[in-house]
N, C-alpha and C positions, 0 to 999 in steps of 0.2 A: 576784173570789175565785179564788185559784190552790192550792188543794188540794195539787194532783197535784205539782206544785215543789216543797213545803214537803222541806228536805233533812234526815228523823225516820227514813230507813231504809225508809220501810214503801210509799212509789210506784212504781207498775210501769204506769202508765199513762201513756201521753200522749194529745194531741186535736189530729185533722187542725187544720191553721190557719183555714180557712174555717168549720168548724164554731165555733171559736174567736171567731172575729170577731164569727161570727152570734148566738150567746149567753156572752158574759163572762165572766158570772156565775156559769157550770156549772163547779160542785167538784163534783171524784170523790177517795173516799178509800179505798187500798186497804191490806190488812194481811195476813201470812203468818201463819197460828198452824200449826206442825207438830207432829206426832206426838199427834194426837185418835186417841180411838177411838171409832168411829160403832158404835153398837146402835138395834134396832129401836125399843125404845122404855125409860122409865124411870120408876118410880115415883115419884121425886123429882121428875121435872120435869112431871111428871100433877098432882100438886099445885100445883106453879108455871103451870101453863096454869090450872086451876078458880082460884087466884087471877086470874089476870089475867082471865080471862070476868067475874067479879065486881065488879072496877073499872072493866071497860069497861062493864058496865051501870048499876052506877053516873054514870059520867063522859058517856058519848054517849046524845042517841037518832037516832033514824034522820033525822028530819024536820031535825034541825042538823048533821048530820055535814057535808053536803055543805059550810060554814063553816067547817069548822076552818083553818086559815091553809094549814098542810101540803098538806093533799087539794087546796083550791084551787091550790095551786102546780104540784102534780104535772098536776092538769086541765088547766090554762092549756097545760102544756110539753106533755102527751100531743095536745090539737088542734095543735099545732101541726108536728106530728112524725110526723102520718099515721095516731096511734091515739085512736079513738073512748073517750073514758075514758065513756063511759056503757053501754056494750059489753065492755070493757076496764078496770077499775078498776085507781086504782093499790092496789099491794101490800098497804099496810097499812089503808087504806079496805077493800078486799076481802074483807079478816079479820075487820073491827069491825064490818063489813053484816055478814057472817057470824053473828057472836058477835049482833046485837041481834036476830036474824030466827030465832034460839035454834036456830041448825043447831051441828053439832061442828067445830072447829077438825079442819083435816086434820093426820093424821099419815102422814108422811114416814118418820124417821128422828132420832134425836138431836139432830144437828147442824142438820137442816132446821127441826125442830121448836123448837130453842132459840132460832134469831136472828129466826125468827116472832115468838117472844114478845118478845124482843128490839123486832122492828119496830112491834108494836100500842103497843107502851110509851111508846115516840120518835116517833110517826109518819112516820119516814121509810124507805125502802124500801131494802132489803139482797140482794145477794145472793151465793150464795158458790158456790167450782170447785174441783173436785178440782187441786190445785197441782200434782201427777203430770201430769196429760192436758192441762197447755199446755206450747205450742211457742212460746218466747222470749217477747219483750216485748207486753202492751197495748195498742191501739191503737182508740181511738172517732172515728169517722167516718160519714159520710155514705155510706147505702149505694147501690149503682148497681144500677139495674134490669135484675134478673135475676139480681142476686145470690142464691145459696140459702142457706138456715136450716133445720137441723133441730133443734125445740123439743124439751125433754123433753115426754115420751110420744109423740113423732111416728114413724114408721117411714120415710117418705118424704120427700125436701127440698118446702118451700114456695119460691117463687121471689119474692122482694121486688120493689115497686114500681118503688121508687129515692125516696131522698129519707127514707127511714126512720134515724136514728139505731144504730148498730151498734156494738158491740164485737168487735173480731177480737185472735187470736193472729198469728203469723207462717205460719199456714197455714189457719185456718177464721171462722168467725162461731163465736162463743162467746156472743153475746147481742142480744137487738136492748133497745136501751137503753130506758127500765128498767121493762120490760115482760116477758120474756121468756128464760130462759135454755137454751141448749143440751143436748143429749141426751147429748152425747159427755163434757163436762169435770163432768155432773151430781155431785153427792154422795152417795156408796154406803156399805155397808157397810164396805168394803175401802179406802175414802178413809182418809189418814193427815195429809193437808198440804195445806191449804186456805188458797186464797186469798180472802177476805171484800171485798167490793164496800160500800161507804155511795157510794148512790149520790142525788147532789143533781144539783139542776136550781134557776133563776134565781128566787127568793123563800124559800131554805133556804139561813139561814146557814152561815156556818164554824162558830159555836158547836153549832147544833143538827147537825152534821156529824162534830163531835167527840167530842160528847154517844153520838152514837148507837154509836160507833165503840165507845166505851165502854161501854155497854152490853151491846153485843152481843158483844165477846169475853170479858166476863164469865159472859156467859150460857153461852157453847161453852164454857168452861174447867172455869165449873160443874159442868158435864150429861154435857163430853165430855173432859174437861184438854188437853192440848197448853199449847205455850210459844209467846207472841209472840216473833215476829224479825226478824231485817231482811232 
């Protein structure tokens, strides 16, 4: 699965070759929607999260989540890639324990908040950058030890292992993959042009890849409008 090639306007990523060879199978799909406007929060989409809390209790319990085809995929790739997913859960596993252990869905922000919902829907894990605060092109590779990361909320670089999964711009770590995103390209109030991550790994199809892609720029558009683009 070659995601990142398909010539739809909407790829700005590429993948070191070795990381390539090492897993195949990893589709990443990226998408520009410009001119959102991000607010703290929304009544309309208050109601869109209490539905979605409702169908995820409905749909999951806790004792079979760890079975859903998704979450085990994400698992598989997270041991493999240096993160503890029992420590670390992936993304949208993290929300739905959330949602079943009757804690509140965190709020962010508009935009944070919509492709959330976006993610528990799809189960598969999103994530999006201020399109302003990168420096040229994409690029997911293999990180070298010593590399630094600063996560949102962090104030000081953590220094990686090496051997972690990363996405950089042409000057920083912008995310270690798909676990984790940066402090500096976060999404803010003031964000206007976002670049949205579907971000798959080796047992998530292209269709569920496309699906979610789908989703979740209806969801931004909904909550926040902006226009897809190339």
């Amino acid at each position: 699965m070659r995601l990142r090639e398909r010539e739809n306007g909407h790829m700005t990523m590429t993948i070191d070759h070795s990381l390539e060879e090492r897993f195949p199978d990893l589709g990443v799909l990226t998408l520009r929607i410009r001119d959102v406007t991000v607010a703290r929060q929304s009544a309309v989409l208050e109601r869109r999260r209490r539905e979605v809390v409702l169908q995820v209790k409905a749909r999951y319990d806790l004792e079979s989540l760890k079975d859903v085809p998704a979450f085990r995929a994400y698992r598989d790739f997270f041991w493999k890639v240096r993160i503890d997913p029992t420590k670390n859960r992936p993304a949208a596993e993290a929300l739905i324990r959330s949602i079943l252990r009757g804690r509140a869905l965190p709020r962010i922000n508009t935009l944070v908040d919509a492709y959330n919902v976006a993610s528990i829907m799809t189960t598969v894990a999103l994530a999006a950058f201020d399109l302003d605060k990168l420096v040229g092109d994409l690029c997911m590779r293999v990180a070298d030890a010593g590399d630094e990361f600063v996560g949102i909320g962090m104030t000081t670089p953590m220094r990686l292992q090496g051997g972690e999964i990363v996405v950089s711009d042409a000057e920083k770590l912008v995310a270690i993959y798909p676990h984790r995103d940066a402090e500096s390209t976060k999404i803010t109030a003031t964000t206007r042009n976002v670049l949205l991550m579907v971000c798959g790994v080796p047992g998530i199809g292209e269709d569920a890849l496309l699906d979610a892609a789908r989703v979740a720029t209806e969801c931004i558009r909904e909550f926040c409008g902006g226009e897809l683009t190339a």
